[in-house]
PyMOL Python script that loads the backbone (N, CA, C, O; Angstrom):
from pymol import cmd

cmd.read_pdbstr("""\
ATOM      1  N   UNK A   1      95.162  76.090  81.314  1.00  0.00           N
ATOM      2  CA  UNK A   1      95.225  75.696  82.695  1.00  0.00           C
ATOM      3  C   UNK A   1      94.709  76.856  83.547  1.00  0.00           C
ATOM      4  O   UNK A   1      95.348  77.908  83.563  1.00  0.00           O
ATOM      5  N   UNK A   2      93.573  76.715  84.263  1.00  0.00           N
ATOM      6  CA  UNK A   2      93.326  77.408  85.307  1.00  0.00           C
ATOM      7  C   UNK A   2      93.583  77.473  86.553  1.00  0.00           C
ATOM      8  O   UNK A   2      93.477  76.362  87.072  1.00  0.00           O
ATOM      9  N   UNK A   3      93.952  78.497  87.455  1.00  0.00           N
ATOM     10  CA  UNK A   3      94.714  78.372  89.154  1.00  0.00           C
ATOM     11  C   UNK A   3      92.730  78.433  89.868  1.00  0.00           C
ATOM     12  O   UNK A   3      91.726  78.875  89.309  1.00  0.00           O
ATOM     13  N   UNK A   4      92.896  77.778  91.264  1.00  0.00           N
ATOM     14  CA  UNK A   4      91.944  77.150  91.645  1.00  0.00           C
ATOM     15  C   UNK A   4      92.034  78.149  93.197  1.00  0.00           C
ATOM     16  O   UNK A   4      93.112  78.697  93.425  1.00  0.00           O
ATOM     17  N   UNK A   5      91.539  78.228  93.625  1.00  0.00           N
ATOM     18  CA  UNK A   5      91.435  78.895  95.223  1.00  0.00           C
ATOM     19  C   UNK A   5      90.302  78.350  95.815  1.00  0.00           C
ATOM     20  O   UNK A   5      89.191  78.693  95.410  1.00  0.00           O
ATOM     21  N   UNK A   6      90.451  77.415  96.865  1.00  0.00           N
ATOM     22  CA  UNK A   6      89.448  76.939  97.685  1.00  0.00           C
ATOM     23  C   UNK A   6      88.182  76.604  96.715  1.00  0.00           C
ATOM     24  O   UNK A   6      87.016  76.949  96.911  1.00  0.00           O
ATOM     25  N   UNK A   7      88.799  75.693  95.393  1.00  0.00           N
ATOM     26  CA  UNK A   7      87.230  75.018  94.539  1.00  0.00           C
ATOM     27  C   UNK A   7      86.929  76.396  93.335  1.00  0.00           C
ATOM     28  O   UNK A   7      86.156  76.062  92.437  1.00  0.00           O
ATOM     29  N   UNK A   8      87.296  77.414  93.275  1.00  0.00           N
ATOM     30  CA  UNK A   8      86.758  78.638  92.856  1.00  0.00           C
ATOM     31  C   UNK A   8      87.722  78.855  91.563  1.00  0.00           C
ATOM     32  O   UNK A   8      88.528  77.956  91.323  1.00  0.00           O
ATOM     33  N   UNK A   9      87.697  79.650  90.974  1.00  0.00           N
ATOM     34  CA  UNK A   9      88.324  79.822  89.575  1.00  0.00           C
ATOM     35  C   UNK A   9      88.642  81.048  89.774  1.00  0.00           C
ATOM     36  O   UNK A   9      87.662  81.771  89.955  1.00  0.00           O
ATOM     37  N   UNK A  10      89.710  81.591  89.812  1.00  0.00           N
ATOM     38  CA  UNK A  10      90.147  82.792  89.237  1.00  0.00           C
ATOM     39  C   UNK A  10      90.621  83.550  88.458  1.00  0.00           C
ATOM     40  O   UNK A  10      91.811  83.653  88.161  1.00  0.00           O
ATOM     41  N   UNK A  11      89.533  84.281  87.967  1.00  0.00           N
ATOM     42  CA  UNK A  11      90.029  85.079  86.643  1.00  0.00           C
ATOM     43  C   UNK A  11      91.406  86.553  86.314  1.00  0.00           C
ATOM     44  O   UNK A  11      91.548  87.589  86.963  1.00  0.00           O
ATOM     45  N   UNK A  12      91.799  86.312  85.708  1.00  0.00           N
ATOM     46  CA  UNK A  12      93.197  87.247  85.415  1.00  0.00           C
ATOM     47  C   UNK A  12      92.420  88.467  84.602  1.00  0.00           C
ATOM     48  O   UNK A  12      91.707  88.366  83.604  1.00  0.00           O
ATOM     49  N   UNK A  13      92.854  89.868  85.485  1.00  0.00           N
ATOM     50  CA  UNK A  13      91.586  91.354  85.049  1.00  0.00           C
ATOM     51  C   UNK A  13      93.250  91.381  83.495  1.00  0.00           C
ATOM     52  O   UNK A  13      94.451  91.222  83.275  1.00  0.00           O
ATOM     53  N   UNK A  14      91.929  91.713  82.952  1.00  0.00           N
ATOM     54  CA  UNK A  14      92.949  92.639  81.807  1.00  0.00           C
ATOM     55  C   UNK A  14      93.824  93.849  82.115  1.00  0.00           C
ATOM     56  O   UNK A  14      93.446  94.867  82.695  1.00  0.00           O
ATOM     57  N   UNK A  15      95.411  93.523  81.504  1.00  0.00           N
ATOM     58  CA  UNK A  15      96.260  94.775  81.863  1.00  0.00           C
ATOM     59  C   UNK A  15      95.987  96.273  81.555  1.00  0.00           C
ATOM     60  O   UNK A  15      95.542  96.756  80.514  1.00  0.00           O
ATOM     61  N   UNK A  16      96.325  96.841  82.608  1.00  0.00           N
ATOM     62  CA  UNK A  16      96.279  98.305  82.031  1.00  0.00           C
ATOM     63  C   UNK A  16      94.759  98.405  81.781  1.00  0.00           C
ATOM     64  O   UNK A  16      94.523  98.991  80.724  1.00  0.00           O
ATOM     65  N   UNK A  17      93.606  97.980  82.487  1.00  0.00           N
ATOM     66  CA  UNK A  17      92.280  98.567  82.732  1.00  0.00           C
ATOM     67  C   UNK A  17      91.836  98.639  83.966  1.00  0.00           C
ATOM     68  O   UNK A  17      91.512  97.639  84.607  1.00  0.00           O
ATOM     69  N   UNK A  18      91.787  99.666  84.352  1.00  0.00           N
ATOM     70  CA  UNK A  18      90.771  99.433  86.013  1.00  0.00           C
ATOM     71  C   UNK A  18      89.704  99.082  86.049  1.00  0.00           C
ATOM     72  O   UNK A  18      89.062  99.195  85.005  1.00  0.00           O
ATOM     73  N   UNK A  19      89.119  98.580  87.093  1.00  0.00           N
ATOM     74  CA  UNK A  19      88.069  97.807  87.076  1.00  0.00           C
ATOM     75  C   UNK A  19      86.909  98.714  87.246  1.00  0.00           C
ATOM     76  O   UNK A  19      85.835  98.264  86.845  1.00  0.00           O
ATOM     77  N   UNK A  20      86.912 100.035  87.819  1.00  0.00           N
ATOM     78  CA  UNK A  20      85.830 100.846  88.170  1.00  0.00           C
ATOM     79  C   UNK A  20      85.443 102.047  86.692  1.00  0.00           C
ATOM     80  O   UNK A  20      84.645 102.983  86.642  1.00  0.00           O
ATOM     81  N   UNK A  21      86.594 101.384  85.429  1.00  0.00           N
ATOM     82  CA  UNK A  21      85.690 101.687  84.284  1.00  0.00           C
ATOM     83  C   UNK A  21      84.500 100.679  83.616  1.00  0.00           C
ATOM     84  O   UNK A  21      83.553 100.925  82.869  1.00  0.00           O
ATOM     85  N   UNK A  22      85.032  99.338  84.281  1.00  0.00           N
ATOM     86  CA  UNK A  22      84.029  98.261  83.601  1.00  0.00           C
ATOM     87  C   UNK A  22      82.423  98.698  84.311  1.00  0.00           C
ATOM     88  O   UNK A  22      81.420  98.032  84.054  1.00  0.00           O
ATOM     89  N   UNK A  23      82.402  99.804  85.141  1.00  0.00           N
ATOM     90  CA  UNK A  23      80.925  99.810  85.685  1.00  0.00           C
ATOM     91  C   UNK A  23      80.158  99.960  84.339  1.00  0.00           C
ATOM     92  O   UNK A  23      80.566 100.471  83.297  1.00  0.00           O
ATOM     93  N   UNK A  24      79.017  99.425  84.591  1.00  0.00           N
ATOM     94  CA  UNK A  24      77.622  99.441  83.727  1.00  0.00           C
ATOM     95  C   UNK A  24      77.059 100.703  83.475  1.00  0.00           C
ATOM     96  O   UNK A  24      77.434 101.628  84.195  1.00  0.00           O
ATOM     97  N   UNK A  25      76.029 100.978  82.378  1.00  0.00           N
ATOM     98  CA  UNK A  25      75.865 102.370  82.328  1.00  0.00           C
ATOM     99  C   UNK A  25      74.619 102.884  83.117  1.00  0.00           C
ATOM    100  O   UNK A  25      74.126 104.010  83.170  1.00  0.00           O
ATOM    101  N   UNK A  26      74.281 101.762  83.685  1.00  0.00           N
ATOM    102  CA  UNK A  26      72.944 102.082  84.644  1.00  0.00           C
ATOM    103  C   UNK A  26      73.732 102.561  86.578  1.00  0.00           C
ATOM    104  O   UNK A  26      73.398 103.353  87.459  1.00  0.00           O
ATOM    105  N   UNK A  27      74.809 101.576  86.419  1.00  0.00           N
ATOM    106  CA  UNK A  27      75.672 102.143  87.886  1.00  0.00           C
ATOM    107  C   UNK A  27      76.251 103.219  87.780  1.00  0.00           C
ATOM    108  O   UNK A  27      76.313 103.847  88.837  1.00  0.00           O
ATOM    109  N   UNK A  28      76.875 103.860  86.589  1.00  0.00           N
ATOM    110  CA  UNK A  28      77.094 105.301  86.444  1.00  0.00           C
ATOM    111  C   UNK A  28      75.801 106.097  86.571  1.00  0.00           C
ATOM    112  O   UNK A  28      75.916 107.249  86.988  1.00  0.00           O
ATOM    113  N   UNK A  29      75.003 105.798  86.373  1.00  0.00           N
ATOM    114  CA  UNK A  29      73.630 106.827  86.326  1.00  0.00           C
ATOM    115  C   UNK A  29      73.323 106.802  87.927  1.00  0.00           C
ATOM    116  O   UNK A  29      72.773 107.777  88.438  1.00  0.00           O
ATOM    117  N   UNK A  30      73.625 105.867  88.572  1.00  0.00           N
ATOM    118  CA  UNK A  30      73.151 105.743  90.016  1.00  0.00           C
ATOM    119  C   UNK A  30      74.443 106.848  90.854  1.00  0.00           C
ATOM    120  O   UNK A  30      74.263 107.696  91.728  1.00  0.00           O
ATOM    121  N   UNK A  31      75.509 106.488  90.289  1.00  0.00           N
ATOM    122  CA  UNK A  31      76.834 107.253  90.987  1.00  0.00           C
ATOM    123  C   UNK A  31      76.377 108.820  90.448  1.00  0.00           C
ATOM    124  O   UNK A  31      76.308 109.514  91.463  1.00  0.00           O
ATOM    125  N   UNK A  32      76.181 109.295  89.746  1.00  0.00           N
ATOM    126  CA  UNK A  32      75.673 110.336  89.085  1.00  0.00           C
ATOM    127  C   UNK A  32      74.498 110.918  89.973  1.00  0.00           C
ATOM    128  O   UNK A  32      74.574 112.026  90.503  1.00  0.00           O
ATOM    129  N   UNK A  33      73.131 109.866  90.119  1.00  0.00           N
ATOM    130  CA  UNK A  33      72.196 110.710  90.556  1.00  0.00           C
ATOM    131  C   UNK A  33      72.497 110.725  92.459  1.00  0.00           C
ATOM    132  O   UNK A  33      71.735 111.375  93.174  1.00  0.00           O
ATOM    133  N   UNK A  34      73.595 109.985  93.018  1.00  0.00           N
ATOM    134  CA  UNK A  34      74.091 109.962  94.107  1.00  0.00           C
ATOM    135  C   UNK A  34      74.785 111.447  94.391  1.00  0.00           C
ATOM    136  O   UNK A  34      74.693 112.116  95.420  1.00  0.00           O
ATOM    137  N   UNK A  35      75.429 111.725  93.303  1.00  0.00           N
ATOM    138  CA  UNK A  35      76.538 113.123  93.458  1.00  0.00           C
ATOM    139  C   UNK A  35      75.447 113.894  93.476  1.00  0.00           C
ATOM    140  O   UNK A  35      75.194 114.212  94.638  1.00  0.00           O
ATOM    141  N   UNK A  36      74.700 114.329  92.716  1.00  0.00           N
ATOM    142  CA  UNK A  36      73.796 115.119  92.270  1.00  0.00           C
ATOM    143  C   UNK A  36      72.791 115.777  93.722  1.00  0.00           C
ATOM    144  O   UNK A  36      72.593 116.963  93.987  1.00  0.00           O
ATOM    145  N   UNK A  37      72.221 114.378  94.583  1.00  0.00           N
ATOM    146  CA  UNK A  37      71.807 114.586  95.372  1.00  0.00           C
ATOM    147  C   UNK A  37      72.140 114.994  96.780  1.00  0.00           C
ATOM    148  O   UNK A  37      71.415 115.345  97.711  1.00  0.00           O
ATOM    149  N   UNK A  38      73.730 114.816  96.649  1.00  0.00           N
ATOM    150  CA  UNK A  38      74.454 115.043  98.053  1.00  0.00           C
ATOM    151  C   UNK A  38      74.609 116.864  97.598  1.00  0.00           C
ATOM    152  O   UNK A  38      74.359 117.770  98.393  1.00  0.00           O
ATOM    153  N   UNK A  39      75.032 117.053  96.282  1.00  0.00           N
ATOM    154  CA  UNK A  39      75.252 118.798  96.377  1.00  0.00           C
ATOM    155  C   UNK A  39      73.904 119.198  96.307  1.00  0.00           C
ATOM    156  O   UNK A  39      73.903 120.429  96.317  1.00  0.00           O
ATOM    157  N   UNK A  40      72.521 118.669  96.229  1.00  0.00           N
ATOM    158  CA  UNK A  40      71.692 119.600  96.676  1.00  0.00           C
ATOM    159  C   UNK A  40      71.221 119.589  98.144  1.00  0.00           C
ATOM    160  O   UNK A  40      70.404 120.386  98.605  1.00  0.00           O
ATOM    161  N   UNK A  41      71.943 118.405  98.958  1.00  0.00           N
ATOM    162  CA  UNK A  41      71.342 118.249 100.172  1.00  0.00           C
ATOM    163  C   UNK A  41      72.336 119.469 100.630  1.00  0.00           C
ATOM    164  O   UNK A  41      71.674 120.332 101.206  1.00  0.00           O
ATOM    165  N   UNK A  42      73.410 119.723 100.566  1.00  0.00           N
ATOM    166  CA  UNK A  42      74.359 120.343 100.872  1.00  0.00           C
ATOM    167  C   UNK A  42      74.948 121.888 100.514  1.00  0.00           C
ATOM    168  O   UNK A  42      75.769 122.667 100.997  1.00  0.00           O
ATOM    169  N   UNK A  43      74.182 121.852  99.570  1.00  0.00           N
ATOM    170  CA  UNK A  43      74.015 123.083  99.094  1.00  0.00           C
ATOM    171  C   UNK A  43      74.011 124.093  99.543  1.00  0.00           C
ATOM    172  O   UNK A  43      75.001 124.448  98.904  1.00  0.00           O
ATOM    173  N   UNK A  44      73.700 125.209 100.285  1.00  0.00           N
ATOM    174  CA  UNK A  44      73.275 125.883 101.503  1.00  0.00           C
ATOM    175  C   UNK A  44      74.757 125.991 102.358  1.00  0.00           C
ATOM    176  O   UNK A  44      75.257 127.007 102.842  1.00  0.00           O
ATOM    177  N   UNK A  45      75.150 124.947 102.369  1.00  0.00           N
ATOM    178  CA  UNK A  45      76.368 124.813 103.271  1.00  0.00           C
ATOM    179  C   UNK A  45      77.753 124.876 102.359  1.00  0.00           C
ATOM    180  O   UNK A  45      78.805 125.367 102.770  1.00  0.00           O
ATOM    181  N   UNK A  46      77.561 124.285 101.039  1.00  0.00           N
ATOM    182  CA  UNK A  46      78.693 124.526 100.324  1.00  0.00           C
ATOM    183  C   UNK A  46      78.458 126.287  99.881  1.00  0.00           C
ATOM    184  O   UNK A  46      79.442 127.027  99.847  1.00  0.00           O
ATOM    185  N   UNK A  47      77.482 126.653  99.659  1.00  0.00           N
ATOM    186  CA  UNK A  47      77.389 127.907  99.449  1.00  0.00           C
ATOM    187  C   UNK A  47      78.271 128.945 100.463  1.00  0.00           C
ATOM    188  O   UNK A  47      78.875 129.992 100.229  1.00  0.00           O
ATOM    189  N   UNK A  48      78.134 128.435 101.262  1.00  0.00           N
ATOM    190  CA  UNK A  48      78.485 129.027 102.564  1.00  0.00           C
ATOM    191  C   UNK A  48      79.810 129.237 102.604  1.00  0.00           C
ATOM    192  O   UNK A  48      80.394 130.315 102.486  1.00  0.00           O
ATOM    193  N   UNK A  49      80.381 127.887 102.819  1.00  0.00           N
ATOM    194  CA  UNK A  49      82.007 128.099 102.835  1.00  0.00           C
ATOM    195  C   UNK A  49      82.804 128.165 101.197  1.00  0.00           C
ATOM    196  O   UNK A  49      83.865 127.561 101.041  1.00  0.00           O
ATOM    197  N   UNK A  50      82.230 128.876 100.153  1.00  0.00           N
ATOM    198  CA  UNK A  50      82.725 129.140  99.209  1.00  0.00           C
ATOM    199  C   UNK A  50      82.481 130.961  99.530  1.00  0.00           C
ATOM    200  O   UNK A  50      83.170 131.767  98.905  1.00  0.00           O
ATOM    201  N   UNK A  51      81.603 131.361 100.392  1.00  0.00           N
ATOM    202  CA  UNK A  51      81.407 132.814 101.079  1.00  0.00           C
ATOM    203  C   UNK A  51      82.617 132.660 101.744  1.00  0.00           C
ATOM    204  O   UNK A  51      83.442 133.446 101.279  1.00  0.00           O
ATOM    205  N   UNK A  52      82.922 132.193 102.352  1.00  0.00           N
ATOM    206  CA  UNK A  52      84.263 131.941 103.767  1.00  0.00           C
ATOM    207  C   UNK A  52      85.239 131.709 102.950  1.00  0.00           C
ATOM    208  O   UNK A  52      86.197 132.265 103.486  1.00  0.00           O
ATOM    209  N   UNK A  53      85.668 131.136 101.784  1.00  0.00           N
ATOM    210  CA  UNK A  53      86.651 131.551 100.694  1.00  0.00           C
ATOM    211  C   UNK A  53      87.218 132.494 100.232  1.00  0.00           C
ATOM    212  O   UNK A  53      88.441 132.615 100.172  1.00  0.00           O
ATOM    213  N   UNK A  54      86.174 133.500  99.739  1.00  0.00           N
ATOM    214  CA  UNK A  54      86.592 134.452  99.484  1.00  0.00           C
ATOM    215  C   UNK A  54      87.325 135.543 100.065  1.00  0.00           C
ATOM    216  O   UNK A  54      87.760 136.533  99.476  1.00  0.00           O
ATOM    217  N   UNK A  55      87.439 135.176 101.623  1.00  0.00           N
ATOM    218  CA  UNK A  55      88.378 135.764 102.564  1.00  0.00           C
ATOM    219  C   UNK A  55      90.187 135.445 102.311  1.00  0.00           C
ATOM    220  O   UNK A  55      90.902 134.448 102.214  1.00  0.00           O
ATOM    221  N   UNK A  56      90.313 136.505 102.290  1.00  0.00           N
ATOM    222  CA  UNK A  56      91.939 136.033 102.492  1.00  0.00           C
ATOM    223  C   UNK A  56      92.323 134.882 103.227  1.00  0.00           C
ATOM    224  O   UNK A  56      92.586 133.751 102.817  1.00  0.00           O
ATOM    225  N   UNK A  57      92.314 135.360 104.414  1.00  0.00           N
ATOM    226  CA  UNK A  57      92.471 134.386 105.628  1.00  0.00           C
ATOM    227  C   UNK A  57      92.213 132.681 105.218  1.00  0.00           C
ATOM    228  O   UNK A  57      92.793 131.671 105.615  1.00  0.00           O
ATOM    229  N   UNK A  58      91.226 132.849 104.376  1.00  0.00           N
ATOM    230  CA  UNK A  58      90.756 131.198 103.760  1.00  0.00           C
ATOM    231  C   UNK A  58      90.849 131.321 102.104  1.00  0.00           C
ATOM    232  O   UNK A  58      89.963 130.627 101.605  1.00  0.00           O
ATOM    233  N   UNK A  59      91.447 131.821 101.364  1.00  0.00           N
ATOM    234  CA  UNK A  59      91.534 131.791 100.303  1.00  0.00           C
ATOM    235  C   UNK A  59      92.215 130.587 100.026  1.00  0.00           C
ATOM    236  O   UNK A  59      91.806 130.245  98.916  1.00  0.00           O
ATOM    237  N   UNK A  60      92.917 129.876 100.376  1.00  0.00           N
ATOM    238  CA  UNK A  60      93.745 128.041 100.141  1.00  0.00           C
ATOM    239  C   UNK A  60      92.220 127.541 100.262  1.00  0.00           C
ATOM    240  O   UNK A  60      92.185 126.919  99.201  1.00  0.00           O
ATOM    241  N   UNK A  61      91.388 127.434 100.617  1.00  0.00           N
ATOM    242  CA  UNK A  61      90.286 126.589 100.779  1.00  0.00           C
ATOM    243  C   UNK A  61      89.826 125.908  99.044  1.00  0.00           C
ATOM    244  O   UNK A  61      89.302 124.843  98.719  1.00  0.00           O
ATOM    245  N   UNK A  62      90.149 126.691  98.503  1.00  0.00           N
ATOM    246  CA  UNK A  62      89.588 126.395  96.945  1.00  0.00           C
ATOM    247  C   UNK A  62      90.263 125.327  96.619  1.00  0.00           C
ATOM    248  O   UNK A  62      89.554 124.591  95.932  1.00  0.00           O
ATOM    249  N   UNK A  63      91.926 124.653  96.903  1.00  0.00           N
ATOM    250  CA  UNK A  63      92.424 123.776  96.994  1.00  0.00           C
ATOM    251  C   UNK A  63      92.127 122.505  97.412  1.00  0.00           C
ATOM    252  O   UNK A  63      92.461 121.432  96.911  1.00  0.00           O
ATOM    253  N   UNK A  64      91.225 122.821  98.736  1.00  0.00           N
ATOM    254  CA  UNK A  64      90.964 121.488  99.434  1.00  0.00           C
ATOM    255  C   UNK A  64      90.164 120.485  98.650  1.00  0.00           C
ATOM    256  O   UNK A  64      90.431 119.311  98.905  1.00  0.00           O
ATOM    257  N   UNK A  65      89.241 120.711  97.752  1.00  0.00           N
ATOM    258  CA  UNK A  65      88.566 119.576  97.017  1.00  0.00           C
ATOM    259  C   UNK A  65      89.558 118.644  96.270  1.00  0.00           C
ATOM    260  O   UNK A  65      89.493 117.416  96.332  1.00  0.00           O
ATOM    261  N   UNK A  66      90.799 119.577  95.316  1.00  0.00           N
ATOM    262  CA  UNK A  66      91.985 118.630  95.103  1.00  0.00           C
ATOM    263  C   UNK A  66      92.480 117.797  95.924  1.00  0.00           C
ATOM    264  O   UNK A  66      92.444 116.568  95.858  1.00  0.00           O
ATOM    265  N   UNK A  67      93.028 118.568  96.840  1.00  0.00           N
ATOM    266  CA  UNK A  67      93.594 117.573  97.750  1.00  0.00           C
ATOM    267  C   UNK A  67      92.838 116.620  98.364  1.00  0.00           C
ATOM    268  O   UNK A  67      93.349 115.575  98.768  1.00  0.00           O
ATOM    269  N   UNK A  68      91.219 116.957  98.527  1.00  0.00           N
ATOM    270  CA  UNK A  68      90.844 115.378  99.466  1.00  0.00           C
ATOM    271  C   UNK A  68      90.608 114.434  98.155  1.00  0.00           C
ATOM    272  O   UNK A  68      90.631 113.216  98.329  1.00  0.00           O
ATOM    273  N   UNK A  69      90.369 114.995  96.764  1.00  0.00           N
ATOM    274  CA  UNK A  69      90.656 113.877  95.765  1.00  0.00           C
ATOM    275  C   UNK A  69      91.661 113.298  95.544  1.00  0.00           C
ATOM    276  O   UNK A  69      91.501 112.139  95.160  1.00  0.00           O
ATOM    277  N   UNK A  70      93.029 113.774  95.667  1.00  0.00           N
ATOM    278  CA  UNK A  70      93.992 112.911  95.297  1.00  0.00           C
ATOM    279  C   UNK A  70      94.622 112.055  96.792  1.00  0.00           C
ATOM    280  O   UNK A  70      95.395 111.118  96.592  1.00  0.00           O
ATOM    281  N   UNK A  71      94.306 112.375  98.054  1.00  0.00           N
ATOM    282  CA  UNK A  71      93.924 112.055  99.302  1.00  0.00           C
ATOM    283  C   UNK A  71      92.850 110.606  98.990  1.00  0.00           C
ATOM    284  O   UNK A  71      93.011 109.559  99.618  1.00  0.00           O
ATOM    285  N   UNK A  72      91.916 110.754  98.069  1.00  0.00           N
ATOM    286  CA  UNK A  72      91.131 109.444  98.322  1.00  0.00           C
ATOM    287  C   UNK A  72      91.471 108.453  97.202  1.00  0.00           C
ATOM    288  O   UNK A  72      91.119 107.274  97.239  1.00  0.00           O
ATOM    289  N   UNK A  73      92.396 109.173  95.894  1.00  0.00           N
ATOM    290  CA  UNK A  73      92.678 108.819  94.926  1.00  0.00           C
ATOM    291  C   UNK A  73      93.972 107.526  95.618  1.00  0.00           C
ATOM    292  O   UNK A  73      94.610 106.816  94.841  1.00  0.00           O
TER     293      UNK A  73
END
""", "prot")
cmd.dss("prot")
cmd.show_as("cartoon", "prot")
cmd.util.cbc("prot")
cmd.orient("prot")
């Protein structure tokens, strides 16, 4: 027996898998050459404030990439 929504069929995701491992291996290559291209656009500037790190005053900065990951996580 299938449940119906407005004519449509809806499928039940398998337990205990997220769905953003089922990506394809050509959409990982795209997410990949996406990352790839933002740290070289950026580069220059991440360089920069990893200089501004090394200050006391900003030494917690090395943290912040954790935190805005588990922040977006």
């Amino acid at each position: 027996m299938s449940d119906a929504v407005s004519g449509l069929e809806v499928r039940a995701k398998a337990p205990g898998k997220p769905t953003s491992w089922r990506m394809r291996p050509w959409q990982w290559a795209v997410v990949a050459v996406t990352a790839l291209l933002l740290v070289l656009i950026f580069f220059d500037g991440l360089r920069l404030m990893a200089a501004w790190w090394e200050r006391e005053e900003y030494s917690h900065g090395y943290m912040l990439p954790f935190v805005a990951a588990f922040l977006v996580w």
